[in-house]
PyMOL Python script that loads the backbone (N, CA, C, O; Angstrom):
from pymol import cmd

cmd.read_pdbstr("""\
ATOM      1  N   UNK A   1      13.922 -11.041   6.824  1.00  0.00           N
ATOM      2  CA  UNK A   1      14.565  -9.747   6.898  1.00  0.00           C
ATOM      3  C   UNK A   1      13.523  -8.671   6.608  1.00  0.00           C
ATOM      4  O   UNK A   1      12.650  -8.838   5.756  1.00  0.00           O
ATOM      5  N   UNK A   2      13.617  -7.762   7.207  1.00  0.00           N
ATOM      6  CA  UNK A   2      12.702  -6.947   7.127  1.00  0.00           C
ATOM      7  C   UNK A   2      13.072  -5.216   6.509  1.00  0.00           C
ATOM      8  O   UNK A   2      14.230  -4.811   6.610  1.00  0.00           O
ATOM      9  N   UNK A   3      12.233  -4.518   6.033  1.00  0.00           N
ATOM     10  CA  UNK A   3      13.117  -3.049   5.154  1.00  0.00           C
ATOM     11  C   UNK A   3      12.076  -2.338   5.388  1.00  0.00           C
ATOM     12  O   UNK A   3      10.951  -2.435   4.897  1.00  0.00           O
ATOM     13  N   UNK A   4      12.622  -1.360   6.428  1.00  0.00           N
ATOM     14  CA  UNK A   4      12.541   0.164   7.034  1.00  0.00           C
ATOM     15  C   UNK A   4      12.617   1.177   5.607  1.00  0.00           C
ATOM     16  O   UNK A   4      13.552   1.255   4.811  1.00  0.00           O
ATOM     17  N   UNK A   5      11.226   1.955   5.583  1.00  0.00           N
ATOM     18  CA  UNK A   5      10.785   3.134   4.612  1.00  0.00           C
ATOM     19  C   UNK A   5      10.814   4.184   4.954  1.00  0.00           C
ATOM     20  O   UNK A   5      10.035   4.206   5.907  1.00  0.00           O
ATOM     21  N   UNK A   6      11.284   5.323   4.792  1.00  0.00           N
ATOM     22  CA  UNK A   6      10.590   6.797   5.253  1.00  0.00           C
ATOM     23  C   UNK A   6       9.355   6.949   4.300  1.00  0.00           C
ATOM     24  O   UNK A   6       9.473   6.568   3.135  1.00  0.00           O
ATOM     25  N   UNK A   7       8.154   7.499   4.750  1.00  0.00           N
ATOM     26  CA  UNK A   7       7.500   7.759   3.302  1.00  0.00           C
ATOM     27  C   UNK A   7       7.000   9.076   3.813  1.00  0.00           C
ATOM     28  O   UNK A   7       6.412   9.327   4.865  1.00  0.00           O
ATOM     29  N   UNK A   8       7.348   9.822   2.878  1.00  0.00           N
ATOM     30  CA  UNK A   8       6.709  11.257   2.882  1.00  0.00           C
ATOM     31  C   UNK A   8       5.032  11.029   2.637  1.00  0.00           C
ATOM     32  O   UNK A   8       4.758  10.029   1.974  1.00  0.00           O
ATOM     33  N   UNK A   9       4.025  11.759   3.051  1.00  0.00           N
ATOM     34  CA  UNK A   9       2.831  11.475   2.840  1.00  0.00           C
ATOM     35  C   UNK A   9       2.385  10.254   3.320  1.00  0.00           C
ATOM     36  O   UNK A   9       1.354  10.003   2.695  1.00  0.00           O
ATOM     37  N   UNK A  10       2.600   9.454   4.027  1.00  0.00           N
ATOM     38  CA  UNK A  10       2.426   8.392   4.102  1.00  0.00           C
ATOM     39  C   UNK A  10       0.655   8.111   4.435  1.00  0.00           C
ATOM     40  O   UNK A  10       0.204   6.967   4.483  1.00  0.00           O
ATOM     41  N   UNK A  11       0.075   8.940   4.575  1.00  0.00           N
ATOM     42  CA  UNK A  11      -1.208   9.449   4.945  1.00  0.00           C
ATOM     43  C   UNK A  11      -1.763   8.795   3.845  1.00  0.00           C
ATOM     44  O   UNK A  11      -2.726   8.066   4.082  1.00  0.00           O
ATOM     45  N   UNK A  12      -1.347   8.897   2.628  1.00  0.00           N
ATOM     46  CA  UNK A  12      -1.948   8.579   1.165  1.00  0.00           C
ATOM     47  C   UNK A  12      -1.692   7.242   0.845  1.00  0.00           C
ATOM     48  O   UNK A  12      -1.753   6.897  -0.335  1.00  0.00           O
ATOM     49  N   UNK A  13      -1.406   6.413   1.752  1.00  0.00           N
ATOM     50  CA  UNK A  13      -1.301   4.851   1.144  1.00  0.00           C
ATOM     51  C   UNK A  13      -2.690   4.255   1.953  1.00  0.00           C
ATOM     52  O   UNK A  13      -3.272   4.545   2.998  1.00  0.00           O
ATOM     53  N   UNK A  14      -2.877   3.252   0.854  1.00  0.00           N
ATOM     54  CA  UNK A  14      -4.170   2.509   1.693  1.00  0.00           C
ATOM     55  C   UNK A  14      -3.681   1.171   1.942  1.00  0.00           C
ATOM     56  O   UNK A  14      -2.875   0.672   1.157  1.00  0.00           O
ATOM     57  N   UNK A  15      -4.162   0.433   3.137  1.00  0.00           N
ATOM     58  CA  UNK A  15      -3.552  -0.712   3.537  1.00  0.00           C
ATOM     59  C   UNK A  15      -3.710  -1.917   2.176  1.00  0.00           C
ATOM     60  O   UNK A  15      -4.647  -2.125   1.405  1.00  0.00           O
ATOM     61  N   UNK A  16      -2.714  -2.385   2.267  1.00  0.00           N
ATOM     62  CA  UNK A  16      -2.894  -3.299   1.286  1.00  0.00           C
ATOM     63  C   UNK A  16      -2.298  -3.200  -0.126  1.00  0.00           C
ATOM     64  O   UNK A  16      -2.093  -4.247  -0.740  1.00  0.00           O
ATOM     65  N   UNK A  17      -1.983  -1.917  -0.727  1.00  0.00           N
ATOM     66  CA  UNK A  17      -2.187  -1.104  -1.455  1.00  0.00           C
ATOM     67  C   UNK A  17      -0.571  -0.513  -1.653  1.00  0.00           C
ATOM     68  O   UNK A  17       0.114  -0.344  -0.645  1.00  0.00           O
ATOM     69  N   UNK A  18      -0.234  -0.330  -2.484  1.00  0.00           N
ATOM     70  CA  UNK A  18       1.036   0.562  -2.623  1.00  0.00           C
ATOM     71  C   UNK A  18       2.395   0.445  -1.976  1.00  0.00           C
ATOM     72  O   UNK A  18       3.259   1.302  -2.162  1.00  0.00           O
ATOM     73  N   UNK A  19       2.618  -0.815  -1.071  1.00  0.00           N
ATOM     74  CA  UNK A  19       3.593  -0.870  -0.509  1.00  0.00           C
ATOM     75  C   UNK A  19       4.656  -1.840  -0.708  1.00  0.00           C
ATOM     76  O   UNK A  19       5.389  -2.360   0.132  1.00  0.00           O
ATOM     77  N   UNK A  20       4.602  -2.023  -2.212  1.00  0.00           N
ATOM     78  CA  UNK A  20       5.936  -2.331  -2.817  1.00  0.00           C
ATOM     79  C   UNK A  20       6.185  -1.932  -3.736  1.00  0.00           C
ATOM     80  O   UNK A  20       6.823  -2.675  -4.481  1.00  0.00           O
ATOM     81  N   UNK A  21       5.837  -0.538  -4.231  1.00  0.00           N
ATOM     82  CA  UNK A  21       6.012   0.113  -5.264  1.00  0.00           C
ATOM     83  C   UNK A  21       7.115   1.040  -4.514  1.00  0.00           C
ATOM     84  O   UNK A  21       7.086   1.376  -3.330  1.00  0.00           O
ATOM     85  N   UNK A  22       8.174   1.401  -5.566  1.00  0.00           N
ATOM     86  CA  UNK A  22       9.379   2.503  -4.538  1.00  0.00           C
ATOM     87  C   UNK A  22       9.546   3.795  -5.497  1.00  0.00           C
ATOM     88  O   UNK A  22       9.738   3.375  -6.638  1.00  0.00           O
ATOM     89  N   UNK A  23       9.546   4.764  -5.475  1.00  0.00           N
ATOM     90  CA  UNK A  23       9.771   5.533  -6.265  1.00  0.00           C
ATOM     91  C   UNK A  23      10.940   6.508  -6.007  1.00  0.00           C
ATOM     92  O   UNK A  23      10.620   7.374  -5.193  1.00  0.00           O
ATOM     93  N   UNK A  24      11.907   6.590  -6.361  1.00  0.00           N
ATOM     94  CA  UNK A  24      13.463   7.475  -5.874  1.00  0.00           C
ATOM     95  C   UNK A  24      13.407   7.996  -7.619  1.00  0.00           C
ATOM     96  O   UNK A  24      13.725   7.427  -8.663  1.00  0.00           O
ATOM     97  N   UNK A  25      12.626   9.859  -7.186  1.00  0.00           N
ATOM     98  CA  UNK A  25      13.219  10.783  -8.176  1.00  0.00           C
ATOM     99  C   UNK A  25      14.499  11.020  -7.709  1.00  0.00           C
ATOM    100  O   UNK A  25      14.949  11.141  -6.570  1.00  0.00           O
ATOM    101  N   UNK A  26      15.313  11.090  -9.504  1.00  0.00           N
ATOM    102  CA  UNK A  26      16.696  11.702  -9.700  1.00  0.00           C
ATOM    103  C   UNK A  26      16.600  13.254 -10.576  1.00  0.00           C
ATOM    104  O   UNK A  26      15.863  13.520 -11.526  1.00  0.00           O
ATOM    105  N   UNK A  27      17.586  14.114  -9.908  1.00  0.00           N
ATOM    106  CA  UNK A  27      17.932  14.954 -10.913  1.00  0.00           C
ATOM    107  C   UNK A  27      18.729  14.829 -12.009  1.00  0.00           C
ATOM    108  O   UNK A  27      19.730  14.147 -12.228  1.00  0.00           O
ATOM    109  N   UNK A  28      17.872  15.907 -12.908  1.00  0.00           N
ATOM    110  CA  UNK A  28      18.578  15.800 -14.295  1.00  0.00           C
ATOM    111  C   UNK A  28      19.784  16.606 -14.133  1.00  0.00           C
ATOM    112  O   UNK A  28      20.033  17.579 -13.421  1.00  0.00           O
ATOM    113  N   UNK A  29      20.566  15.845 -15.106  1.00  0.00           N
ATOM    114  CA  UNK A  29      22.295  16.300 -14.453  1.00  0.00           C
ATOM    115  C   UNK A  29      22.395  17.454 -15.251  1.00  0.00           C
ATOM    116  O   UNK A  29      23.282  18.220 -14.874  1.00  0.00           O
ATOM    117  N   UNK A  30      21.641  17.879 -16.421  1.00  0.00           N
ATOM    118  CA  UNK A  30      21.927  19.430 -16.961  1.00  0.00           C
ATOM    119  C   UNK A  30      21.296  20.493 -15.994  1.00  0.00           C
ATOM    120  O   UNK A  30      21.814  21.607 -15.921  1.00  0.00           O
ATOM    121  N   UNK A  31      19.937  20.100 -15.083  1.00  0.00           N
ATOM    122  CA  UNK A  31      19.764  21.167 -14.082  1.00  0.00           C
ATOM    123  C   UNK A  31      20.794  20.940 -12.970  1.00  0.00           C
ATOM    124  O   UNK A  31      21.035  22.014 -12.418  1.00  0.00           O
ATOM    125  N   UNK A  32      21.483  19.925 -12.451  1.00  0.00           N
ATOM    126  CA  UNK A  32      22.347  20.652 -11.545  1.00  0.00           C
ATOM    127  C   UNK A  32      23.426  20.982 -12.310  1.00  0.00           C
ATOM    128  O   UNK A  32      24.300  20.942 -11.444  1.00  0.00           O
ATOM    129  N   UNK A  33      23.972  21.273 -13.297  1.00  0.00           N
ATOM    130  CA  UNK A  33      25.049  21.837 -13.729  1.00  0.00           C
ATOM    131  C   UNK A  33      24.744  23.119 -13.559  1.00  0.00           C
ATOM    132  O   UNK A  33      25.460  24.001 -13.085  1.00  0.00           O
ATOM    133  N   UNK A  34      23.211  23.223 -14.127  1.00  0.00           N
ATOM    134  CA  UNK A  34      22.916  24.755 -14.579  1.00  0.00           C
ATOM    135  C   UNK A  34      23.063  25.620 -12.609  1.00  0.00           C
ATOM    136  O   UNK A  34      23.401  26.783 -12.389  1.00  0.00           O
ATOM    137  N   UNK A  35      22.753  24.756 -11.741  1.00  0.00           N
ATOM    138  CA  UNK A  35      22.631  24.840 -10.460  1.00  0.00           C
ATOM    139  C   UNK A  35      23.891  25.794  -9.991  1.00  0.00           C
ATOM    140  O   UNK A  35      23.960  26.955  -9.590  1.00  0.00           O
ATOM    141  N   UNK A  36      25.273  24.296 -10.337  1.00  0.00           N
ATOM    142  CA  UNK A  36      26.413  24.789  -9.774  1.00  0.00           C
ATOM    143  C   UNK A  36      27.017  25.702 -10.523  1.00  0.00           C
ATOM    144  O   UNK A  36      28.133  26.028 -10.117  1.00  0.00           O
ATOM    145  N   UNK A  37      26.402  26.530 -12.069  1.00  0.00           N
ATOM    146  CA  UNK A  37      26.940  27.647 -12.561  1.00  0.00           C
ATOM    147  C   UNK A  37      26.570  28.529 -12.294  1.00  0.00           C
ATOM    148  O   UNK A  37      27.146  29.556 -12.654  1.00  0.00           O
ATOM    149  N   UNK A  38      25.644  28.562 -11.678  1.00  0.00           N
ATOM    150  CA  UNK A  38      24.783  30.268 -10.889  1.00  0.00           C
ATOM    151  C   UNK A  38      25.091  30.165  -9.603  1.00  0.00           C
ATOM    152  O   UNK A  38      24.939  31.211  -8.972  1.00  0.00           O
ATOM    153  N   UNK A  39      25.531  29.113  -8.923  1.00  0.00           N
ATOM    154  CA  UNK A  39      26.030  29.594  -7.639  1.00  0.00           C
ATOM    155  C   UNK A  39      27.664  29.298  -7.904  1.00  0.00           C
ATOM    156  O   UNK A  39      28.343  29.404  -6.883  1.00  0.00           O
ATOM    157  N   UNK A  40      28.263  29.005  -8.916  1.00  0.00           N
ATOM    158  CA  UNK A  40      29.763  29.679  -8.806  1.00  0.00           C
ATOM    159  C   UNK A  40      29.656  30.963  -9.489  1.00  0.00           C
ATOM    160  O   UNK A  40      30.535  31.650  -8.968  1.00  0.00           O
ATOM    161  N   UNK A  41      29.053  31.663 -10.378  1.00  0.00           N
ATOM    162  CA  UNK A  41      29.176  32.959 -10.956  1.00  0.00           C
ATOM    163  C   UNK A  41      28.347  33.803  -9.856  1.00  0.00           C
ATOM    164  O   UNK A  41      28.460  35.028  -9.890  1.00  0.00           O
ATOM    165  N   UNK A  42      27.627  33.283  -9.009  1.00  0.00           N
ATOM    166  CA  UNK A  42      27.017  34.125  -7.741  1.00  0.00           C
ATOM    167  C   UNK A  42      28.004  33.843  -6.179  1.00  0.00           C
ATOM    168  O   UNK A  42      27.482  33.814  -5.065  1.00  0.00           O
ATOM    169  N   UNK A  43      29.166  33.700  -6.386  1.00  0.00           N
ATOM    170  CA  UNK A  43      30.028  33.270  -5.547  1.00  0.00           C
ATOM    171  C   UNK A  43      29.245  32.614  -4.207  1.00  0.00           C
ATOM    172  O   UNK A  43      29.487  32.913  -3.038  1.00  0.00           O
ATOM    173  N   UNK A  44      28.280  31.678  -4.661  1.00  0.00           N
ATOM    174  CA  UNK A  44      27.484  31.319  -3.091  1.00  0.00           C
ATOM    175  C   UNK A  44      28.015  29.599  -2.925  1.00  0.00           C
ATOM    176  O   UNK A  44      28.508  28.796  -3.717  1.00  0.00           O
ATOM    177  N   UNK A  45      27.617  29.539  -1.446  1.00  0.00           N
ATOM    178  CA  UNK A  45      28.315  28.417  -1.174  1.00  0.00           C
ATOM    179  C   UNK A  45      27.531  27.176  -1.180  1.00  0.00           C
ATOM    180  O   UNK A  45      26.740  27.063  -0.243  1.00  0.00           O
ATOM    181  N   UNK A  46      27.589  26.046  -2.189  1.00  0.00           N
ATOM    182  CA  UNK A  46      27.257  24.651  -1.816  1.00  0.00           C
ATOM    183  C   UNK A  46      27.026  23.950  -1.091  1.00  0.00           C
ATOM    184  O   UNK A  46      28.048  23.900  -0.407  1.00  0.00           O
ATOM    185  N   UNK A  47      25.936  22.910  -0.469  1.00  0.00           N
ATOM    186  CA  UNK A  47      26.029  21.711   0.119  1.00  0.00           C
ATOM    187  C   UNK A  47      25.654  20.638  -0.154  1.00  0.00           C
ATOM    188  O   UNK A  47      24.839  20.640  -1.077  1.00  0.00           O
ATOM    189  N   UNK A  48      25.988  19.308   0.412  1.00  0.00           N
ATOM    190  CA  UNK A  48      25.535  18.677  -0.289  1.00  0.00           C
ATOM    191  C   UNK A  48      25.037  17.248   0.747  1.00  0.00           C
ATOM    192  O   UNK A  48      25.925  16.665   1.369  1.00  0.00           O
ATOM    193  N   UNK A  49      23.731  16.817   0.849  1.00  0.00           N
ATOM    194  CA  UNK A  49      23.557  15.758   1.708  1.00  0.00           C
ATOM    195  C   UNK A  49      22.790  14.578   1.170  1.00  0.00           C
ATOM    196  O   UNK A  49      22.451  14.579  -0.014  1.00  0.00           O
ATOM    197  N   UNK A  50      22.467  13.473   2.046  1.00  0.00           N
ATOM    198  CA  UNK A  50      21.902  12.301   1.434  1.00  0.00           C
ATOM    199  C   UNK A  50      20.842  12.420   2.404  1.00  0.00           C
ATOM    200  O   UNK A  50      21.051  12.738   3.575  1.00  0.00           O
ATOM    201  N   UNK A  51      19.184  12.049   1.704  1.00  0.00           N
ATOM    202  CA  UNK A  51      17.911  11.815   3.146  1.00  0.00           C
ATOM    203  C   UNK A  51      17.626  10.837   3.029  1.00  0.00           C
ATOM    204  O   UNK A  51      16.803  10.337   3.796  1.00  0.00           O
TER     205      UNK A  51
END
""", "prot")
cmd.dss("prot")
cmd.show_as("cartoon", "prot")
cmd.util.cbc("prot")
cmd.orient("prot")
């Protein structure tokens, strides 16, 4: 079985090298709170997607 990557930069890997290391940053859930309280007290509108 085989597993399809997007890699941003991908320019920066060297063969051999780095390609089973995975790295998925998360946000910290007090900055998106702080997120969705300045855009509900700034009446602006949300979205929200998966990449």
């Amino acid at each position: 079985r085989y597993k399809v990557r997007i890699v941003a930069q991908g320019f920066t890997q060297k063969e051999g090298i780095d390609y089973q290391e995975v790295f998925a940053p998360v946000a910290n859930l007090d900055s998106v709170r702080t997120l969705i309280a300045l855009a509900a007290k700034h009446d602006l509108e949300l979205d929200q997607m998966d990449v």
